[in-house]
N, C-alpha and C positions, 0 to 999 in steps of 0.2 A: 119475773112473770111479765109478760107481751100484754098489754092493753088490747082487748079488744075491740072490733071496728063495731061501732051499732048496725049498721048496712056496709053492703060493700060500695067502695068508691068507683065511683064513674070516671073520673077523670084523674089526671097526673097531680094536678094542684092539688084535687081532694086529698089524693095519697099524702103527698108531700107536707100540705098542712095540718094533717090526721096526726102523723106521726111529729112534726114540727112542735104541736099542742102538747101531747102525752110525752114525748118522750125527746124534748129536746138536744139533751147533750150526747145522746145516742150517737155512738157511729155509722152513718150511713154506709160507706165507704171509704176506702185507704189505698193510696198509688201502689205502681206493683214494686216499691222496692219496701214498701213496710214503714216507710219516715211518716210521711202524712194522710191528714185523713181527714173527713167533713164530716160534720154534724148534722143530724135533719135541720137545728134552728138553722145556721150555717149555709144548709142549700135552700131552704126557703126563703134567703136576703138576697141569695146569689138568684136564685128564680127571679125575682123580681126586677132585681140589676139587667140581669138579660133583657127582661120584656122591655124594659124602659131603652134599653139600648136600641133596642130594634125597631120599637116608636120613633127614636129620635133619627132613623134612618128612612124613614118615612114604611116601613113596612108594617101594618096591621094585624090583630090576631086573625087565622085563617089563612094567611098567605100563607105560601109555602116559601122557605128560607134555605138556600142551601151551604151549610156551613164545611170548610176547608178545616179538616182536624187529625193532627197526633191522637195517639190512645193518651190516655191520661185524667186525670182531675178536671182540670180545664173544660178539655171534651163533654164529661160527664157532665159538668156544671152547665156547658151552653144547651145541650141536647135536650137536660130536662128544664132547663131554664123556658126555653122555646116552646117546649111540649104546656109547660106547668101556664105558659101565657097565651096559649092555644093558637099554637102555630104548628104548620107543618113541617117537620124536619128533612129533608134533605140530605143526608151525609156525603160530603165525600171524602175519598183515603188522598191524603197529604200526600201519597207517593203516584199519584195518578199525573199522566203526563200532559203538559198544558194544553194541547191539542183536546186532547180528548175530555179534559177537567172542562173547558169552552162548551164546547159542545155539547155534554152532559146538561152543564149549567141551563145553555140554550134550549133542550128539552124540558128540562124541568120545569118552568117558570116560576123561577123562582124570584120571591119581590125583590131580595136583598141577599148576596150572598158576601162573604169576609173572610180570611181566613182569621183560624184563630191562633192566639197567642199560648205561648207555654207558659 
């Protein structure tokens, strides 16, 4: 049985430490080959690891951040990491060509952009 929400949540964090509270070792999600998988508690440590990351890069909640990503765990992890610390996400696809990845960027303004790691 699903715990339900008393209101509905506003924000990504709400979400995230709603279900982090009730139903920790829950699986959030699982990569697409079926070996691993994250836990709500799991993404709400990794939430906060992001935000802290992206402090120490001098970028703020509210910027807008634009992150360099494979599909994957990782991905997942930064996108709502960034959302969950109220930040604007930015995606871009790891196969976009550096010309153009630049110059995206340069539209964007974004505070802090990185690629990420697998």
């Amino acid at each position: 049985v699903r715990p339900r929400m008393k209101a509905a949540a506003a924000t990504v964090r709400e979400l995230i430490e709603y279900q982090a509270a009730q139903r920790p070792e829950a699986v959030y999600a699982v990569d697409g080959e079926g070996q691993r998988g994250i836990t709500f508690l799991a993404l709400s440590r990794s939430c906060r690891q992001v935000s802290a990351l992206l402090r120490r890069h001098g970028s703020q909640p509210g910027d807008t951040v634009s992150l360099v990503m494979p599909n994957g765990l990782m991905t997942l992890r930064l996108l709502l990491g960034a959302m969950h610390g109220g930040w604007c996400v930015n995606p871009v696809n790891l196969r976009l060509r550096r010309r153009s990845s630049r110059a995206f960027s340069t539209r964007s303004s974004a505070s802090a952009s990185r690629p990420a790691r697998r």
